[in-house]
Structures are given as C-alpha cells and as structure tokens.
C-alpha positions, 0 to 999 in steps of 0.5 A, a space after each residue: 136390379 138397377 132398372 128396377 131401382 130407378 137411379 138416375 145421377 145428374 151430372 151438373 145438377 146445380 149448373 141451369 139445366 141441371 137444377 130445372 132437369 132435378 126439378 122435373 124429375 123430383 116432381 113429375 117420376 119416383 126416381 132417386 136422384 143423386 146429384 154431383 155438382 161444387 156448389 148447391 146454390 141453384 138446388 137448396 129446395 131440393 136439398 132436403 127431398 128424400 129422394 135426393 142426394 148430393 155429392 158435393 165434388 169434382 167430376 175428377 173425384 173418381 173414387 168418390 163418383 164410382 159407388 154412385 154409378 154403380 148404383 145407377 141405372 141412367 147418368 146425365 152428364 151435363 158437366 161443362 165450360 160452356 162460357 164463350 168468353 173462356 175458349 179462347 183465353 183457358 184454352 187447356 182448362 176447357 179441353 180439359 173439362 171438356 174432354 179429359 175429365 168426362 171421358 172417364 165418366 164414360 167409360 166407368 158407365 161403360 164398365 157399370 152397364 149405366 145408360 149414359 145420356 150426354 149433353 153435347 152441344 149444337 157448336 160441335 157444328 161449327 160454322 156453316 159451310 156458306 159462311 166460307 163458300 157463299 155459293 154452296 149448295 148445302 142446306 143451312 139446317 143442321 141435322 144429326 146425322 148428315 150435316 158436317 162439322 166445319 170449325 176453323 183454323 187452329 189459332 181461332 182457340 175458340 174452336 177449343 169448345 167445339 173440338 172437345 165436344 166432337 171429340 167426346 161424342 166420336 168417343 161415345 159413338 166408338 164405345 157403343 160400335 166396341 164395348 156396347 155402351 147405352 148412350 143418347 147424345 143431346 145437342 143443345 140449341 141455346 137454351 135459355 129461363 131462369 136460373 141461367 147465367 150470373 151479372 158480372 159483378 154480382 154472382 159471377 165473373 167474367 163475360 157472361 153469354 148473351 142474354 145475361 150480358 144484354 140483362 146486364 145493361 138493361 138493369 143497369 143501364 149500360 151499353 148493349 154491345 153487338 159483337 161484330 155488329 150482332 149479324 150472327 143468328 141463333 135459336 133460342 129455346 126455353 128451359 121448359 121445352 128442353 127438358 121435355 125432351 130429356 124427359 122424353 129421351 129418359 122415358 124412350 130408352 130403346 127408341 132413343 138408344 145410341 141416337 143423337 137428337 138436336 134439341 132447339 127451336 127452330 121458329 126463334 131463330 133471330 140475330 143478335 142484334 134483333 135479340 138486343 131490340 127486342 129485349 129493350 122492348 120487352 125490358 120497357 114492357 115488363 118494366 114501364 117504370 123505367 121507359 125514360 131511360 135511354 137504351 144504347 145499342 153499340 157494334 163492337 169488334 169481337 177482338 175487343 170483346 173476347 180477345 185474340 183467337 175468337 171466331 163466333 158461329 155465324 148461324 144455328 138452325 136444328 132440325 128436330 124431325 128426329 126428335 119430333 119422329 122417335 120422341 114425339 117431342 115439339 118445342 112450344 113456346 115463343 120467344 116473346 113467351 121465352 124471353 119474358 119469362 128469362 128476363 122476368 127472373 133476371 128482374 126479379 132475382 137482381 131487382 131489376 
C-alpha cells in the first residue's frame, strides 16, 4: 500500500538541503511530499504545490508527526544543529538535537515499516589518525566501512556533534541487525549553493559555517578570519551534485538498503586558507565594480573565534566507490563552478 502511494516525508524540509531535495523531488517524480520544518521560509514556492504539504513542528512533536509516518513509504530526516559555533557552547542542546529528539523518529519508522534514510555527517570521522600520530601508516581517505572514528578528549565539547551523530547511526545499524529496519545512511562532505547559511546580522545569529562567514567579509568588507591559520582542508560539494545522490539512493531502494555512502567531492578538496584566496578572486570576478576594495586576510586563534572546548577537523577526504559502485553516482561539478554559483546567490540575495 505504501509503496504504491509513493509518500515521502523530509524531515527538515525548509533548512538548505532540505528545501533543494523538495525542489527536486516536486519537479523531477510524482511522489507526495510532506514537509515538518519551524519556519517555511526557504520553501514558500512550494507551498502552494498539490503534491505537498507542510506540517509546521518540532520533530519532538510526536503526536503530531505519528499519522504523517504512517502514511509514508520513505522518511528523510535531515533534521540537525550543524552550526560549529554551537558545539562547544549549547553542548546539551546539540546532543539533544541530535541524538535525543531523532532517535524516536527512528524508532517510530521502525514501528510503521517506513524507509528511513538518514543524513549523518562526514564528522562522525573525527580527526585523522596522522593528525595524532604523524607517522601512521593509514590511508587518510575515509571510507564507510573501514576507516575509524577518532574524535578527542572530553573537555574538547566540540566532539558533541560528532558523538551524537555516531551514536544515532550505531543505533540505526542495531535496529536494522534487531528489528529490521530499512535504512540508508548518508554522510555529508560540506555541501555547499544557494539557499545555504544566513549573515550575522541580517537573517540569522551567531557564527555561521565558513563560506557564509567569508561571504560576510567579502559584501561588507570586513576581515576574512583563518581559524588557526585556515591550514585545515575540506571537500566541497555543490547542492546539485548531493542531491543526485539522494535521488539515487531513493530511487535504489534494495541496492542501497542498510548501506552507508559518503557523499562529497574529493577533486575539491582545498585549505581554508586557499578557499578565502580563492573566494576573494572569484568576489572580484563576479563583482568587478568593487576591485579597489581592499580584502584582508587575518589568522586568528580558534580559541578566540569559537571559545573554549573546540577542536577542529584537520582533513576530510570521501571515498565514493561505494557510491559511485551501487548508485552510479559521480560528483560533477568544480569548485570554481560551485563557488561561483554559491556566492553568486549570496550576491544576489544580500545585494552583494
């Protein structure tokens, strides 16, 4: 019955990934959609879609989420606090949203026979394990089902994130072995486009993720600040590309069943403090009309920038064999391509 009503619920439908996954899915299958989100504010021109409809709660709001899971036949949960800046300074409110509040959506799709395809993150991987031991002989490429998780000591509550998330996926794994739940678990390697994080300020407070934070300084002209020098390295990947994969994964559903798939672009990895050159350059490309202004580049201590108790990743690199192996999917596009079409949303939106 539920297979052939073709009911998926999004689980943060309004948040970035969420909104461009209900984008895709609204224009490209015939599937109803229901969406639970707070706010709407990423989504309005779907709003109004006969094959959509949105429940405005909190995912603790069980008894108002419960008839929606029974009727579906898939639930993405991309529900999360994925902000840096909060790990280490609402510790209990991000184990809490986290862990606590998702796990009963695991366990009520557990109850309703629902497909449940989870957005974990490429953090549960911690550091690597030659960012502790230089002289390891271990392969710095993180894969699904082999490479450890080494996070760091307790006071380092930035590790909070990424323990909650490894927590949830251990669970999800023991209720497919116990209670066979249909899951597919996706890790995120920093997806980035339009719609994506908010300028203090403006639409949002608080320390946004990176590339907002560098969008921040470039519109206005403020410093662009290299957290412990901007050293560390990370793989970006555009929206377009991740939700090919999800897409992918929805369509394969016994292929991807009780699979774990990281989902990045290995080809962009690149440091931060390469990422904040190259956005200046691109800034000036998109934005000739402001090439006297004058781009400031400053290290600051992660101490200063995040507080007490953070610790940051030192290296993120995917391998997507699996991926590319059982869903045929390979990541496209550049991240010159990727850049310009975030920052050229960021422009846009803030009259950059």
């Amino acid at each position: 019955m539920k297979e052939s009503q073709n009911i998926i619920t999004i689980i943060g439908c309004s948040g970035f990934i969420g909104s461009h996954l209900l984008e895709r899915i609204l224009n490209t299958t015939k599937a109803f959609v229901y969406g639970i989100d707070l706010n709407s504010k990423k989504i309005q021109p779907f709003i109004s879609n006969s094959r959509f409809e949105f429940l405005k709660t909190d995912i603790s709001d069980i008894k108002s989420i419960k008839p929606v899971l029974q009727k579906s036949s898939i639930v993405v949960s991309l529900t999360a606090l994925c902000n840096p800046s909060l790990y280490n300074t609402v510790t209990l409110k991000v184990i809490e949203s986290n862990y606590n509040k998702p796990v009963e959506i695991v366990k009520l799709c557990c109850e309703y026979g629902c497909r449940f395809i989870h957005f974990s993150t490429c953090e549960v991987y911690g550091r690597t394990v030659e960012s502790y031991c230089r002289e390891s002989t271990l392969e710095s490429v993180l894969k699904e089902d082999e490479t450890p998780f080494v996070t760091g000591p307790i006071h380092m509550q930035r590790w909070s994130y990424s323990s909650a998330k490894q927590l949830l996926e251990r669970t999800i794994f023991a209720y497919g072995v116990e209670h066979a739940l249909k899951y597919t678990i996706v890790r995120p390697f920093n997806f980035i486009g339009p719609r994506m994080d908010f300028i203090p300020g403006i639409d949002g407070e608080g320390i946004p993720r990176v590339l907002a934070c560098f969008m921040d300084a470039l519109i206005f002209n403020k410093p662009l600040f290299l957290v412990d020098g901007g050293k560390n390295r990370r793989c970006f990947t555009y929206i377009d590309d991740a939700v090919d994969a999800v897409m992918a994964i929805i369509k394969n559903k016994k292929i991807a069943d009780k699979q774990v798939f990281n989902i990045g672009n290995p080809d962009n990895e690149i440091t931060i403090e390469q990422l904040a050159y190259k956005m200046i350059g691109l800034y000036k490309e998109l934005q000739p009309q402001k090439t006297s202004s004058l781009y400031d580049v400053k290290p600051i201590s992660s101490l200063r920038f995040y507080g007490e108790g953070y610790q940051d990743c030192d290296r993120r690199v995917p391998d997507i064999s699996k991926a590319q192996s059982l869903l045929g999917w390979v990541p496209h596009t550049d991240l010159d391509t990727a850049l310009k079409k975030t920052m050229s949303a960021y422009i846009e939106h803030y009259n950059g």
